[in-house]
Backbone as CSV, one residue per row, in Angstrom:
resi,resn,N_x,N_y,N_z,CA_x,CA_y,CA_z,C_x,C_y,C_z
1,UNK,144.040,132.227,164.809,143.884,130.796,165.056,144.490,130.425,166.411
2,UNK,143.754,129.568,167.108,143.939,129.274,168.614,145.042,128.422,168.288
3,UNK,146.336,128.104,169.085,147.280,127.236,169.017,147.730,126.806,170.353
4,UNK,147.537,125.677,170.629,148.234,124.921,171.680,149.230,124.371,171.993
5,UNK,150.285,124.766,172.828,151.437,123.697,172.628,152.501,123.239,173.906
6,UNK,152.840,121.886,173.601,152.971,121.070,174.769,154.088,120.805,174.037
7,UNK,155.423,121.130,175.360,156.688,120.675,175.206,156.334,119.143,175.957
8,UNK,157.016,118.008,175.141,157.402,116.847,175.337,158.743,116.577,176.301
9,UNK,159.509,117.373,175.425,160.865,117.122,176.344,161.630,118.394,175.685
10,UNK,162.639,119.014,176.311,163.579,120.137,176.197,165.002,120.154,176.474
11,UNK,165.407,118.566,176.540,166.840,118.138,176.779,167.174,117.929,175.534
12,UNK,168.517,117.888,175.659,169.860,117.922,174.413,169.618,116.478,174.257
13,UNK,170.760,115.941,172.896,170.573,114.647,173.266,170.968,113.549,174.221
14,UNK,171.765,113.952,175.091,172.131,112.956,176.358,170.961,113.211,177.590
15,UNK,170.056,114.425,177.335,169.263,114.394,178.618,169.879,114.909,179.555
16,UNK,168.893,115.342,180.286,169.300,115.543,182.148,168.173,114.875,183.046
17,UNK,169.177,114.121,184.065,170.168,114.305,184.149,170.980,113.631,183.389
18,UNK,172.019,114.365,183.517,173.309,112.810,182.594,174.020,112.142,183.574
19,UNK,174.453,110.922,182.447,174.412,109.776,183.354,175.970,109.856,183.829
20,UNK,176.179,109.642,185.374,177.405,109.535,185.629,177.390,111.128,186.412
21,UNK,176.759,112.240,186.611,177.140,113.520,186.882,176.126,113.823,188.192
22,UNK,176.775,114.926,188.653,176.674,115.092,190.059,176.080,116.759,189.670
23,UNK,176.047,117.331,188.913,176.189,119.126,188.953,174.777,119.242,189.145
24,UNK,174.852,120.501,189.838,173.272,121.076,190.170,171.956,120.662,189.767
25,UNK,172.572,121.256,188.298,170.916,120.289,187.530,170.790,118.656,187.739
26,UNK,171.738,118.025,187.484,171.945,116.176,187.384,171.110,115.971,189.110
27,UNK,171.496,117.078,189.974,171.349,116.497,190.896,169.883,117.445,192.145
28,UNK,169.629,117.858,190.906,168.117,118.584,191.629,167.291,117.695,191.421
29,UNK,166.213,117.800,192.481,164.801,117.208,192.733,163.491,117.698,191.961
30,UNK,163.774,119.221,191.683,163.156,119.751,190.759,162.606,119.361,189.626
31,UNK,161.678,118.894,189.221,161.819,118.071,187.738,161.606,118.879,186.426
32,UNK,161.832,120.301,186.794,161.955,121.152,185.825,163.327,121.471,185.398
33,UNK,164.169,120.699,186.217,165.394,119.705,185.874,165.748,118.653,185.025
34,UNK,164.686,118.101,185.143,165.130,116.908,184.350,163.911,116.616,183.496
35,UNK,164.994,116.534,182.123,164.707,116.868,180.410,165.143,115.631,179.914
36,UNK,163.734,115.012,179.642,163.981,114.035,178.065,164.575,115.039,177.180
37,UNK,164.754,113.995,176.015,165.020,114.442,174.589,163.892,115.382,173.916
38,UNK,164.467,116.605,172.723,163.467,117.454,172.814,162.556,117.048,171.387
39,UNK,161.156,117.592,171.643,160.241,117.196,171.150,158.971,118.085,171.292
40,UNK,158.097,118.036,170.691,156.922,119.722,170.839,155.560,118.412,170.139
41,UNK,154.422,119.138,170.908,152.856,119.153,169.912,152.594,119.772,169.947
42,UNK,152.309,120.469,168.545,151.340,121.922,168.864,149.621,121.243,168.157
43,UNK,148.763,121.817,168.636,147.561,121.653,168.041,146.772,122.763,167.787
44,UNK,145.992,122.638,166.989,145.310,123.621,166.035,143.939,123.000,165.080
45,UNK,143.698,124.057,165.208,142.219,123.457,164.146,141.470,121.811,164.639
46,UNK,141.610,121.540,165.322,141.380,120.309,166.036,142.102,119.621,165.514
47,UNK,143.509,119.802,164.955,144.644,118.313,164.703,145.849,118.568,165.373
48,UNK,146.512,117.543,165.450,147.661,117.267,166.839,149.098,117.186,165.710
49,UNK,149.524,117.897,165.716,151.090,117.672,164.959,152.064,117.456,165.714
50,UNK,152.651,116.584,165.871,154.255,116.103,166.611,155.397,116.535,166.090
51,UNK,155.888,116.986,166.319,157.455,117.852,165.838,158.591,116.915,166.796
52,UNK,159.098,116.169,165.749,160.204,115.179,165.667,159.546,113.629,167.009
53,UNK,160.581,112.406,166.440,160.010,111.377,167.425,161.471,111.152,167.990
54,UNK,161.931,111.622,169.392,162.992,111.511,170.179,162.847,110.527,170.304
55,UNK,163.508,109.452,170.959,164.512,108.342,171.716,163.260,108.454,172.917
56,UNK,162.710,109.292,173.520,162.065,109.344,174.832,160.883,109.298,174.461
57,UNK,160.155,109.077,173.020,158.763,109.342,173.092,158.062,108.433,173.019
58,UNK,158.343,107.184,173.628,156.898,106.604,174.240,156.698,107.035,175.728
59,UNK,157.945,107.445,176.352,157.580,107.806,177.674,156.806,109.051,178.260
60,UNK,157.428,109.754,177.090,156.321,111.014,177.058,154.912,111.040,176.575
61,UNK,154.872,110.481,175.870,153.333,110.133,175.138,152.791,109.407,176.309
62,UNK,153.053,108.837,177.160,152.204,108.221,178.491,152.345,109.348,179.393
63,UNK,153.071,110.131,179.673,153.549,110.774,180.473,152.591,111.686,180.850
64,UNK,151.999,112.574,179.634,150.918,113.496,178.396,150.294,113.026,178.281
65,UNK,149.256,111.583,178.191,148.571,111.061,177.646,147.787,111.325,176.707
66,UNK,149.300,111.256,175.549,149.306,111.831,174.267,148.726,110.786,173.561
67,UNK,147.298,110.395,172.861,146.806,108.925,172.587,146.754,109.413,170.965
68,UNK,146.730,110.620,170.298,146.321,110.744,168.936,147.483,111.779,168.493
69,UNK,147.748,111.505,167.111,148.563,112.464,165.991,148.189,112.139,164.517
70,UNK,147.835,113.676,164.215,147.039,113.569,162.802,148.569,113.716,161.888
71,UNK,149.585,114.161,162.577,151.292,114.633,161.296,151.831,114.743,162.006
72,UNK,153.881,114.384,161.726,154.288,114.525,162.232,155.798,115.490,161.519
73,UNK,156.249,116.393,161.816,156.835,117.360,161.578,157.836,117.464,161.791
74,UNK,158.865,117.008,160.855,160.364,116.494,161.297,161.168,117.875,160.699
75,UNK,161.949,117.931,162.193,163.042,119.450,161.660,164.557,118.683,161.064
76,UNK,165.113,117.625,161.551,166.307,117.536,161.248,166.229,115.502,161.655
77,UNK,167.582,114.906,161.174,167.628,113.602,161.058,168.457,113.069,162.230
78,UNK,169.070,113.861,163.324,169.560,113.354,164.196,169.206,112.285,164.924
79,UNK,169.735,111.536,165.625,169.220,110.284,166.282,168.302,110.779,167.563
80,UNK,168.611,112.158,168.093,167.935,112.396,169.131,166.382,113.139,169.072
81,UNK,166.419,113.346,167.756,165.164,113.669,166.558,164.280,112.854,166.144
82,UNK,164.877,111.709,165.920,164.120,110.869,164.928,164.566,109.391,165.169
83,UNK,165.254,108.664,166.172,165.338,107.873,166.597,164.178,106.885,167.085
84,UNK,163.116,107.611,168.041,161.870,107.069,168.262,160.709,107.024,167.310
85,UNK,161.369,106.845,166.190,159.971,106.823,164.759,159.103,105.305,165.271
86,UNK,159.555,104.202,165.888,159.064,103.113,166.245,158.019,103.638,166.972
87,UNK,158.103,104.099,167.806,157.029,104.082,168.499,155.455,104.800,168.049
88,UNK,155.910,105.677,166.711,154.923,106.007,166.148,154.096,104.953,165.675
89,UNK,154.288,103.887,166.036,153.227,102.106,165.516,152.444,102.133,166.697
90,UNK,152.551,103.006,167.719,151.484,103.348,168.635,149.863,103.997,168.266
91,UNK,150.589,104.584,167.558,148.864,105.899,166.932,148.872,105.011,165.714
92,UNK,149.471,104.353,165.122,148.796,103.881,163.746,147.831,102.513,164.495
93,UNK,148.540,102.440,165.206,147.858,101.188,165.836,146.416,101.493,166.519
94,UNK,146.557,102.846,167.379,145.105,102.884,167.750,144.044,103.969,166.741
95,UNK,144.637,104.327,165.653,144.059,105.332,164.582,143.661,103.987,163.923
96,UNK,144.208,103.162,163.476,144.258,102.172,162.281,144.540,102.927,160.765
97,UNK,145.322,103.956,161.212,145.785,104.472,159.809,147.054,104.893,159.723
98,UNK,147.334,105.693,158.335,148.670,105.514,158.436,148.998,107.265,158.554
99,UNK,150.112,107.463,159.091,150.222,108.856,159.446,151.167,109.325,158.281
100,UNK,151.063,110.769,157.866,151.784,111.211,157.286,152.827,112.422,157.943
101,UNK,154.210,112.080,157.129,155.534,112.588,158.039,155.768,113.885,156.920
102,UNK,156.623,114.847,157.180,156.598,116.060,156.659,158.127,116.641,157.000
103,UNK,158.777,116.978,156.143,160.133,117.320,156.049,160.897,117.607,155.020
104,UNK,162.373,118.031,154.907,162.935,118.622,153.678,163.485,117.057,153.152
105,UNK,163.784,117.580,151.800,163.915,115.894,151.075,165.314,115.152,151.909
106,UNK,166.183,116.085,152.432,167.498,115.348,153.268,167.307,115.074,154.247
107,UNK,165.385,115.461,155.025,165.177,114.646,156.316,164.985,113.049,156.168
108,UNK,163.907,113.432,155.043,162.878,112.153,154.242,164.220,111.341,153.407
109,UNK,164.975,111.848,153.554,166.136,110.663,152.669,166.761,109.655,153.927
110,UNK,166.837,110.489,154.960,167.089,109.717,155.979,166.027,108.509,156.396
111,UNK,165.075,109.047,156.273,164.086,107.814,156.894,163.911,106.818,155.925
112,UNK,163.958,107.185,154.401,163.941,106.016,153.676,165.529,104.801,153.508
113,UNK,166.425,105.985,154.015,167.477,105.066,154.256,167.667,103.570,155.379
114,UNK,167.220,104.470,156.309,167.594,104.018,157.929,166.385,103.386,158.329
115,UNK,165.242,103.609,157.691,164.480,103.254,158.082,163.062,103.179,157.032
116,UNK,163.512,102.004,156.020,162.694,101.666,155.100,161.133,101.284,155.605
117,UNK,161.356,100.075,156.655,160.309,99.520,156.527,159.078,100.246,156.932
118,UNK,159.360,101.466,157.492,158.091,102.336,158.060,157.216,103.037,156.595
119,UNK,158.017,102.308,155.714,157.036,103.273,154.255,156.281,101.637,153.604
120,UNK,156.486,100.806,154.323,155.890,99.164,153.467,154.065,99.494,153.601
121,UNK,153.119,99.180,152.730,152.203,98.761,152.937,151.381,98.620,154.577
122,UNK,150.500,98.589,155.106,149.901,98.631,156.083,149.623,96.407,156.135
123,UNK,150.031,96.075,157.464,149.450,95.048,157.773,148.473,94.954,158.611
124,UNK,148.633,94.855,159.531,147.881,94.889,160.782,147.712,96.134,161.655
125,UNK,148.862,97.680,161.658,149.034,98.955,162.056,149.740,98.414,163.231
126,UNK,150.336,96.975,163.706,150.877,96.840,165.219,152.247,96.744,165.316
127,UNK,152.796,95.982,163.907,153.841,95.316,163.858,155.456,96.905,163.626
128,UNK,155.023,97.580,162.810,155.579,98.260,162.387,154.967,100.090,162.523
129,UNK,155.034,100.570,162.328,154.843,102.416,162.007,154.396,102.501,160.332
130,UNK,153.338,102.887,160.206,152.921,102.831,158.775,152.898,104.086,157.884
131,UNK,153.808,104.906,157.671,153.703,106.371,157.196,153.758,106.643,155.888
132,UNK,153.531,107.978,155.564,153.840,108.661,154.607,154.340,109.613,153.915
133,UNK,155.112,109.879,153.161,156.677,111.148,152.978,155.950,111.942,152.455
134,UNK,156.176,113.407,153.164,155.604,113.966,151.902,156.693,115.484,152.376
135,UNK,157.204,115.796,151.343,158.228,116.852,151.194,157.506,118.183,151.177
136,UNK,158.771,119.130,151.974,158.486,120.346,151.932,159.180,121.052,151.515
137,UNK,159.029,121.758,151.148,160.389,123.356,150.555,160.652,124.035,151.892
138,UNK,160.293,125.213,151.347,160.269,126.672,152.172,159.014,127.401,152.323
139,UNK,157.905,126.886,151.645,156.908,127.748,151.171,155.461,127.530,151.955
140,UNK,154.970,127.870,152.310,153.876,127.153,153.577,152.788,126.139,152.707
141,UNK,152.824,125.413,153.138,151.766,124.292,153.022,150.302,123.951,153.935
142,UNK,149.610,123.192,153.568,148.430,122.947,154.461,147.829,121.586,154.654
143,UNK,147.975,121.266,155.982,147.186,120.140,155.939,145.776,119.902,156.944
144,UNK,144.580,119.503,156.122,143.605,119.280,156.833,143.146,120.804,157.129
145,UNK,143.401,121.183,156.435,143.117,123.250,156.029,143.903,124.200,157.336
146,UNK,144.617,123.379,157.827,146.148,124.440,158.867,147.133,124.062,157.847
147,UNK,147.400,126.109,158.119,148.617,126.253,157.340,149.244,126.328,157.883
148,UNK,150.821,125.856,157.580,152.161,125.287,158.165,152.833,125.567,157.306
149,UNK,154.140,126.686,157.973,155.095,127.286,157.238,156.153,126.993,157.723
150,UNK,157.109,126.425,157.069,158.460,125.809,157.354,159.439,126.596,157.656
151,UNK,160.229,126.489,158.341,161.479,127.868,158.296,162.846,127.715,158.539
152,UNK,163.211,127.630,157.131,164.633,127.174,157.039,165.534,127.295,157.703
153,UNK,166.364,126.713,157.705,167.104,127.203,159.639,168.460,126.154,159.226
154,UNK,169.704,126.737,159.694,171.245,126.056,159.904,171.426,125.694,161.281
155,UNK,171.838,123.925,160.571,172.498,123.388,161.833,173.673,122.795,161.506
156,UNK,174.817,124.221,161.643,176.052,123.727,161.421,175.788,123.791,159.877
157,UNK,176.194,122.567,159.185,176.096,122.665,157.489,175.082,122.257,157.340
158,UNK,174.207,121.715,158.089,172.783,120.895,157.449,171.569,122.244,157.775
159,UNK,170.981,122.341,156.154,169.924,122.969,155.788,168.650,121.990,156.765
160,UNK,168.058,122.508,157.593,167.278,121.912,158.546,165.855,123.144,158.316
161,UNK,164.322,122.347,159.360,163.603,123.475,159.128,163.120,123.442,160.628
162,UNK,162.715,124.403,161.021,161.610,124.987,161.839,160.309,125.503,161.367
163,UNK,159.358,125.427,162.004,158.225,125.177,161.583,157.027,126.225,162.547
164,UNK,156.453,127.133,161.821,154.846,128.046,162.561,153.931,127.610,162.086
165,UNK,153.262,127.771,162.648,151.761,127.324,162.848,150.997,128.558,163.912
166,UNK,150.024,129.701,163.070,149.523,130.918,163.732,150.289,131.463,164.213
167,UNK,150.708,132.208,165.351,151.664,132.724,166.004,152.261,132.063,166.957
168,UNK,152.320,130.996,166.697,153.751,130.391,167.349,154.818,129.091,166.319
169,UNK,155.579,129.283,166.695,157.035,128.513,165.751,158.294,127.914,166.801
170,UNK,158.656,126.980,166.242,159.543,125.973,166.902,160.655,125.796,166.247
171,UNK,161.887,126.109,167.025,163.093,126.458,166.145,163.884,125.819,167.341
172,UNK,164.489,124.541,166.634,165.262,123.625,167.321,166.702,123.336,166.806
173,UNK,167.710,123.016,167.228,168.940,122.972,166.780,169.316,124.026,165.672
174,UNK,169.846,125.289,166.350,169.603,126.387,165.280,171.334,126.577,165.712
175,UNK,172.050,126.992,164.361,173.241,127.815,164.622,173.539,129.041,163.970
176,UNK,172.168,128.996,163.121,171.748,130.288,162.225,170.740,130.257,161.600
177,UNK,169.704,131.447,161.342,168.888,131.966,161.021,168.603,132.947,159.672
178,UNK,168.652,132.426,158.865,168.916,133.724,158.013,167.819,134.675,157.546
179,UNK,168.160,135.606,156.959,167.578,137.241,157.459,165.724,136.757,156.682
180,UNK,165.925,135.687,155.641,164.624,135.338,154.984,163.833,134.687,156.031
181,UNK,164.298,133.781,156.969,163.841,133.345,157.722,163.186,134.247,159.318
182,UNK,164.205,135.116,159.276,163.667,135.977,160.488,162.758,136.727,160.253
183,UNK,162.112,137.083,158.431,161.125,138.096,158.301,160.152,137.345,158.355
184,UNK,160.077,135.650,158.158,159.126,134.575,158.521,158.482,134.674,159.652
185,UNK,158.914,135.763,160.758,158.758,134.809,162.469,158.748,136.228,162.871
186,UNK,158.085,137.342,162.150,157.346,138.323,162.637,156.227,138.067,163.223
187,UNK,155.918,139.114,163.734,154.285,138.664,164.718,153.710,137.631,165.309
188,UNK,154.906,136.656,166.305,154.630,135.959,166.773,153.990,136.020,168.498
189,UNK,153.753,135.453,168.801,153.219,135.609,170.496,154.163,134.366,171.322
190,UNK,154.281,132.959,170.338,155.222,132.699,171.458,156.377,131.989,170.241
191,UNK,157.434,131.944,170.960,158.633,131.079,170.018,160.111,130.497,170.629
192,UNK,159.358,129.219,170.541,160.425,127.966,171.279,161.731,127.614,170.465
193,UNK,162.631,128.269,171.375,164.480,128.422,170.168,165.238,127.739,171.483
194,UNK,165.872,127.410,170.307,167.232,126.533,171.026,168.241,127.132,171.860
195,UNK,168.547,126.793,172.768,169.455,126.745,173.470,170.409,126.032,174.238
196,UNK,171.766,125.889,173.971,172.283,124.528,173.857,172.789,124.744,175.292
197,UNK,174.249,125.432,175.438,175.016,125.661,176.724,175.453,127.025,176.639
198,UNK,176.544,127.600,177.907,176.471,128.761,177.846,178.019,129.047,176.811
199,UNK,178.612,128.023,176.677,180.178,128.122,175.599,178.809,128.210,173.835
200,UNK,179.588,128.975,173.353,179.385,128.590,171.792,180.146,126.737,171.516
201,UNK,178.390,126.484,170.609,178.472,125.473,169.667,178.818,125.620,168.441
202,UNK,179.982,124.763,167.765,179.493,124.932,166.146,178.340,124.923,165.648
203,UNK,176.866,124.051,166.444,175.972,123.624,165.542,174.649,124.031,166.161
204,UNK,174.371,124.883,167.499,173.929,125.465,168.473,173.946,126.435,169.056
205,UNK,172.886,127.411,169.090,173.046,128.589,169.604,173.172,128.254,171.422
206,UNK,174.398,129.012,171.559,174.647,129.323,173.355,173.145,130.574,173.834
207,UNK,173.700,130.336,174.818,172.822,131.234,175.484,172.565,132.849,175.530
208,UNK,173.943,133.610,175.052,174.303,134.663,174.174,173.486,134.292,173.111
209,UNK,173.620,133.871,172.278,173.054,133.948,170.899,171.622,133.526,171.175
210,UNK,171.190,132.440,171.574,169.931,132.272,171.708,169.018,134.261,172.027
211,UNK,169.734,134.525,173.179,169.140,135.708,173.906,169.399,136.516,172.197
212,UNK,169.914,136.861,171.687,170.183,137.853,170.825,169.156,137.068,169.388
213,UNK,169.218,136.457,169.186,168.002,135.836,168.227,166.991,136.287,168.667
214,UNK,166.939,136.143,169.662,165.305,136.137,170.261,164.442,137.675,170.053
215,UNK,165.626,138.665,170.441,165.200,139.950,170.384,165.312,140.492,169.287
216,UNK,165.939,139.589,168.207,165.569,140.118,166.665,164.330,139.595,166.408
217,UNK,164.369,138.088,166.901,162.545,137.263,166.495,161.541,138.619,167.244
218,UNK,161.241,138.648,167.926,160.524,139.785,168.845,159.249,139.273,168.646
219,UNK,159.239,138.035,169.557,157.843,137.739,170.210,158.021,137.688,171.212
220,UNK,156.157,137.807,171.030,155.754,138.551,172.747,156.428,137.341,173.956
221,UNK,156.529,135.799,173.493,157.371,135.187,174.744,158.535,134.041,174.295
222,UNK,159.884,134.274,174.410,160.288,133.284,174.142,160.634,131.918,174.796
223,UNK,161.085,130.924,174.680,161.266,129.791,175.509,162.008,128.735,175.088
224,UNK,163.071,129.240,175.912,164.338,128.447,175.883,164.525,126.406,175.760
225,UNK,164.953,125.757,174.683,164.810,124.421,174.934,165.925,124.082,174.084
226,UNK,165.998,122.842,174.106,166.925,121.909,173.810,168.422,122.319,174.538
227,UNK,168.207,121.909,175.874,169.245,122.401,176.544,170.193,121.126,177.710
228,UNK,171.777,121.186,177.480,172.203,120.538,178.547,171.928,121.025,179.760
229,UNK,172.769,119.615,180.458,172.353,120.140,181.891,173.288,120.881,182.625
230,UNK,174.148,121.624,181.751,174.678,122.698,182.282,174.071,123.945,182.472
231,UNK,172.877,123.785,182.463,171.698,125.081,182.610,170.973,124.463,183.257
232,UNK,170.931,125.162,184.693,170.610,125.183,185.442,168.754,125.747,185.574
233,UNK,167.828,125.416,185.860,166.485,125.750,185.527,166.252,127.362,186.525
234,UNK,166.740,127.330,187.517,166.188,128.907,187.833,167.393,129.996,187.917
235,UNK,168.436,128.826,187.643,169.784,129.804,187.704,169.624,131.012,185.890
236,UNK,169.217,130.133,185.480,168.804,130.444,184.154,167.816,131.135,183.967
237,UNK,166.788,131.042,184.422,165.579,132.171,184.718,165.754,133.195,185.146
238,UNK,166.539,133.364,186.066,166.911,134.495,186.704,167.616,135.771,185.645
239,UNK,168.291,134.613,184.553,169.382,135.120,184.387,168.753,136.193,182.683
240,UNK,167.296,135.466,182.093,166.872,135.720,181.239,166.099,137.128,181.283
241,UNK,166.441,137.985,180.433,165.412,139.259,179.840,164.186,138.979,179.946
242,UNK,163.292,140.262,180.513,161.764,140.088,180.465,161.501,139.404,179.160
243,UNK,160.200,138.775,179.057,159.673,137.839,178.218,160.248,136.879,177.661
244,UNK,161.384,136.391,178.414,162.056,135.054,177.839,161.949,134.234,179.485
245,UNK,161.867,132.789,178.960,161.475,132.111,179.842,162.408,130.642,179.497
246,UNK,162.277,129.940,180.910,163.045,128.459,180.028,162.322,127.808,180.072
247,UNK,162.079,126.630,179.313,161.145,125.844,178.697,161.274,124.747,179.948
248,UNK,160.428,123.598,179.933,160.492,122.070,180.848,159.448,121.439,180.384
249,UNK,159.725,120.263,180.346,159.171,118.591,179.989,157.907,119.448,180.739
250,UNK,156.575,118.864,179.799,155.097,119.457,180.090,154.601,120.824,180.155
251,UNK,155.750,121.687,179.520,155.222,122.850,180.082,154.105,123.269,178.495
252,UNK,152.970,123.541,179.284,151.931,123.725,177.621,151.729,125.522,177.952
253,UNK,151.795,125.983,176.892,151.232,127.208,176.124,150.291,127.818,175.245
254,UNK,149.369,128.687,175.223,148.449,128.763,173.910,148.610,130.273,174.063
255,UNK,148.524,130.021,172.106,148.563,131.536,171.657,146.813,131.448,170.974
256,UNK,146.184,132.712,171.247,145.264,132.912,171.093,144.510,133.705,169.816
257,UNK,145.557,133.954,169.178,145.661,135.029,168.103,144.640,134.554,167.054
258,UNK,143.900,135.729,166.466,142.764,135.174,165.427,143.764,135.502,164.288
């Protein structure tokens, strides 16, 4: 199955540059420097799945002229995750329907907490984000006949997921992987993993660990994201093993795999 996929954004949650800072990255021209909040579409089978709504995604959705999403694919409840659910009243608004959201029941508990009114009835599709919960385990599911396999993943103490679709998978705020999950993310061609800074995180793989995940995942390309701007964009390239690469705001990929 052909898979397409377009990084949105590949910054942590403060972004680069950050505000107030002067260091290399804050202060390159490069704009493979400077990272919204992170965020992925992959598409397939002719439908558009969004993986999480950052704080930055109406700007990216113009940015991309990202105008349609058939699901949206939430890994974790952070604010830098799931903060921009508003702006999903964009596609309901020009779909005139209501989208359905996809996550573990402690993502979906969050949104019905924090954010009730996006589950009310449909009015007009302008006023509000009009969605629908629908829970996942561990076990692959399908929507619109693409199958989508979730992949359980630690952030810090929160049971979080990452998510494949054909041979490629998106593994965001990771501080562990466990061994069920890594036999998940065999035979991949490409796979977008976290990478926070180069110190160990409690809740984030550094750049050590990222690199050492990666070569247990063993796909054919990996690509470094969700990263401060203490990573530097070619200082960091340089610095990466054949077939690992660092990710940047727009960078699209397709795996081709039948």
């Amino acid at each position: 199955m052909k898979v397409e996929a377009l990084l949105l954004g590949v910054g942590s949650s403060g972004g680069s540059p950050a505000l107030g800072c002067a260091c290399p990255t804050c202060a390159s021209t490069d704009p493979k420097n400077n990272r919204t909040r992170a965020s992925a579409v992959l598409r397939a089978g002719g439908k558009t799945f969004l993986i999480d709504t950052g704080p930055d995604l109406r700007h990216q959705a113009l940015r991309e002229q990202l105008l349609h999403v058939d699901a949206v694919l939430y890994t974790h409840p952070h604010a830098d995750h799931l903060n921009g659910i508003d702006d999903i009243r964009s596609f309901c608004w020009l779909q005139k329907a209501a989208i359905p959201v996809f996550g573990n029941e402690f993502m979906l508990d969050h949104i019905r907490q924090r954010f009730p009114y996006t589950l009310f009835p449909p009015n007009n599709f302008w006023d509000k984000p009009v969605l629908t919960l629908h829970p996942v385990s561990d076990s692959t599911f399908e929507f619109a006949g693409i199958a989508i396999e979730p992949i359980p993943l630690m952030h810090g103490k929160w049971p979080i997921l990452g998510y494949r679709i054909g041979n490629v998978a998106y593994l965001t705020d990771v501080s562990e992987i466990p061994a069920t999950s890594i036999a998940k993310l065999q035979g991949l061609d490409i796979v977008f993993l976290d990478c926070l800074r180069r110190v160990p995180h409690p809740t984030h793989f550094s750049v050590d660990q990222a690199i050492a995940a990666a070569k247990q995942i063993g796909a054919k390309q990996t690509v470094m994201i969700h990263m401060t701007h203490e990573l530097e964009y070619h200082t960091l390239s340089q610095e990466l093993p054949a077939g690992m690469v660092v990710g940047y705001d727009g960078m699209r990929l397709v795996s081709e795999a039948t």
